[in-house]
C-alpha positions, 0 to 999 in steps of 0.5 A: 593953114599949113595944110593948105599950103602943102596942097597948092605945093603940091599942085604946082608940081608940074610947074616946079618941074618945068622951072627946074627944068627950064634952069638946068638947060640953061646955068649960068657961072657964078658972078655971071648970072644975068640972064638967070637973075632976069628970070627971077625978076619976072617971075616976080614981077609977073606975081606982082611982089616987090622985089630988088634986082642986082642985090650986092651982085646979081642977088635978087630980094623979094619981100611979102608982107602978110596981113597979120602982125610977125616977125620977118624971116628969109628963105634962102635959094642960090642959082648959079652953075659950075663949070662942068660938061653935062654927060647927062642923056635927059631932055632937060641936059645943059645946052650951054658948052661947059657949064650945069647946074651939078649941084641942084641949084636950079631946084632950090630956084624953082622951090623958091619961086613955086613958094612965093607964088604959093604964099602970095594967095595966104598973103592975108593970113600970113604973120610975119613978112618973107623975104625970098633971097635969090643968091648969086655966085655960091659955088666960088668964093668970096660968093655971093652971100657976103655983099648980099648981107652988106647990101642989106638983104637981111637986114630987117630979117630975125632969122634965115633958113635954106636949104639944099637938095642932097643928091646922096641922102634919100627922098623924104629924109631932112639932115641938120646938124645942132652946131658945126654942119659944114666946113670953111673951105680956102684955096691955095695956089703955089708955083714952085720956080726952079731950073728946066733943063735937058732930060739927060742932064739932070744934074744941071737942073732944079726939077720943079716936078720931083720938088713939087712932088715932094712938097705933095707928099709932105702937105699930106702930113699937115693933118697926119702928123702936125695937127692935133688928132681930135681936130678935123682938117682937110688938105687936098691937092686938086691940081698939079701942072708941070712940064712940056715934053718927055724929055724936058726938065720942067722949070716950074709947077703949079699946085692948086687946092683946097683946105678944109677945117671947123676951127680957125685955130685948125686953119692957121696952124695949116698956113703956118705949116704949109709956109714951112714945108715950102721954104724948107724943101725950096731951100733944099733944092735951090729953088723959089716959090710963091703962095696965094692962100685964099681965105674963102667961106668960114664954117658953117655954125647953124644955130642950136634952138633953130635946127631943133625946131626944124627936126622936129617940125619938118616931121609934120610933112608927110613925104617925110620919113626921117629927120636925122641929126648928123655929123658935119660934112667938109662941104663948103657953104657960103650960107655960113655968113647969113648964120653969123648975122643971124639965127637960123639953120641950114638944112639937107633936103634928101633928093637922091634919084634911083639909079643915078649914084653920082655926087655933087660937082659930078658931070652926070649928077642929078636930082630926084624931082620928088624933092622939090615940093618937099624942101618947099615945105620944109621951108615954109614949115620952119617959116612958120613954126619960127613964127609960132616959137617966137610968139 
C-alpha cells in the first residue's frame, strides 16, 4: 500500500505546490491566523473529513478513520508567519507588508493537507485512524501547542510525529536526534532606570547607556564563566534600545533577549545570575531595574524507540539519500509539549534550495519545493511503521 501511496503523492505535486504557494503570498502572524485556519476548514470540508475548528485557538484538528482496526496517531503541521519583510523577487513573494512565512510553515501546511487528501482514498485499507493537527502560533510563545493539548487535541492519539522543512540540510536528507533535539527558549526584557541629563554633564547623570552596556557584557559571562562547561547555554541579547539625541544622556534602556538551555537546572542557574548582575551593577550606579524573564518552550525531548524507528524506516523512501542522527540544535520548538504527552519523534525534512544560502527567520529565506512530497512521505512512512511496530 506504501508504494501506492508515495505514487498519488507523488501526483499531487502541482497541487502541493500551489497550496504552499497560495500560503506564502498570504502569512498570517502567530495568534491571528483566521483567514489561514478557514483555509484549512475548507480543504477539509471540500474532502469530506471531520474536522474541528478553533482548536485551544485557531488549531484546526481532523480525524480519519481507517477501515481497519490500529492505533491512532497525530501528524503535526504549524502555519503561522513572522513578522519579517519578504525581499524575496519570486511570483509566490508575500503580499501582506511586514509579514512571511520565513520558516516554511506554508510547506508543512500544504504537506499536511495533500496527505489527508491522499489517504482519504486508502481510508479502506488504513489501520488506525490519523489525526491531521494544524497548529496555530508556533513562532511565539506561550504557542499554540499547549491549549491545543488542553483542548484535547491529542487526547485519543498513542503518539505524535512532525516535522520541519530544514532550509539548511540538503533535499533527500532526514535528521533526528535519539534524546534532546531542540532547546527550551525564554525571553527576557529588562529596563534599566537612571538618570538623563545634558552630555556635557555627565557627572550629574546615571547614564542608563554605559550601565546597560556593562550589564551586556557581564550577561555574556553567564555561560563563560558561571555555568558549568559540559553543560549547553545560550544568552543572547537581541535588542538594546536607548537614547534621543547626540547630546543627551539617556535616563533609561531597554534589553530584550533570549535564553537557551537543555537542563532546567542550566535555566534557573541563568535567572538566579542574571538577577544578580542586575542588582549588583544598578547598585553600583545608583540606579533601578525591572526584569520580566519569560518561561517560553521547554526542550524539546523526542522519544528513543520512535526516532529509531524513523531513521531507519524513512530509508524506505527513494528520494532519500540519508538519514542522519545529529546533534541538538538551539532552536526552539513548541512540539516539545506534544513529547511530554506522548511518544513520538520530531524530525528535519532537508529542503535546502541551490542558491538560496539564507537561514530560517531571514527576509529572503525559502524552500526547495522538492521537499514537500518528501516530508509527506515520511510522515505517513512513521504513521505506518508505528502501526506495524506496535502490532
Amino acid at each position: 500500500m506504501l508504494d501506492n501511496i508515495f505514487q498519488a503523492i507523488d501526483q499531487h505535486y502541482d497541487e502541493m505546490v500551489e497550496i504552499r504557494r497560495y500560503l506564502h503570498q498570504y502569512p498570517e502572524l502567530s495568534f491571528h491566523e483566521t483567514k489561514t485556519a478557514a483555509y484549512i476548514d475548507d480543504f477539509y470540508k471540500e474532502l469530506g473529513i471531520p474536522y474541528k475548528t478553533k482548536v485551544g485557538g485557531n488549531g484546526v484538528v481532523a480525524k480519519l478513520e481507517g477501515g481497519k482496526p490500529g492505533k491512532t496517531i497525530a501528524l503535526r503541521a504549524d502555519f503561522d508567519g513572522l513578522p519579517i519583510q519578504d525581499e524575496k523577487d519570486v511570483p509566490y513573494k508575500s503580499k501582506v507588508d511586514g509579514v512571511m512565512h520565513a520558516c516554511g510553515h506554508d510547506g508543512h501546511t500544504a504537506t499536511l493537507l495533500t496527505l489527508a487528501k491522499v489517504m482519504k482514498g486508502y481510508k479502506d485499507k488504513l489501520p488506525g485512524t490519523i489525526i491531521f493537527l494544524h497548529q496555530h502560533a508556533e513562532e511565539y510563545a506561550p504557542g499554540g501547542a499547549k491549549p491545543m493539548i488542553e483542548a484535547g487535541a491529542i487526547e485519543e492519539a498513542d503518539a505524535v510525529f512532525g516535522t520541519h522543512l530544514w532550509a539548511t540540510t540538503p533535499v533527500g536528507t532526514i535528521e533526528t536526534a535519539k534524546a534532546e533535539f531542540m532547546a527550551g527558549a525564554d525571553r527576557f526584557e529588562i529596563k534599566i532606570q537612571g538618570k538623563g541629563g545634558h552630555g556635557a554633564y555627565p557627572h550629574e547623570t546615571n547614564d542608563a547607556i554605559v550601565i546597560g552596556s556593562q550589564l551586556v557584557t557581564q550577561l555574556q559571562q553567564i555561560v563563560s564563566r558561571r555555568l558549568d562547561p559540559l553543560e549547553t547555554a545560550v544568552v543572547t541579547v537581541g535588542r538594546f534600545e536607548a537614547g534621543q539625541a547626540f547630546n543627551i544622556i539617556a535616563d533609561s534602556a531597554n534589553i530584550v533577549g533570549t535564553v537557551r538551555y537543555f537542563n532546567t537546572e542550566v535555566q534557573d542557574k541563568i535567572i538566579e545570575e542574571m538577577e544578580k548582575i542586575l542588582q549588583g551593577i544598578t547598585s553600583a550606579n545608583d540606579a533601578s531595574y525591572t526584569l520580566n524573564y519569560v518561561k517560553g518552550y521547554p526542550p524539546l525531548i523526542n522519544h528513543k524507540d520512535e526516532a529509531e524507528m524513523v531513521l531507519e524506516v524513512c530509508k524506505n523512501i527513494k528520494e532519500v539519500n540519508d538519514t542522519v542522527e545529529v546533534k541538538p540544535v538551539m532552536g526552539g520548538e513548541d512540539f516539545a509539549y506534544y513529547m511530554m504527552e506522548k511518544p513520538g519523534t520530531f524530525f528535519f525534512t532537508g529542503a535546502h534550495k541551490e542558491g538560496c544560502d539564507y537561514p530560517h527567520h531571514h527576509p529572503k529565506f525559502d524552500i526547495d519545493e522538492r521537499a514537500l512530497p518528501i516530508a509527506a512521505k515520511a510522515l505517513i512512512q512513521a504513521y505506518i511503521a508505528y502501526q506495524e511496530k506496535t502490532k
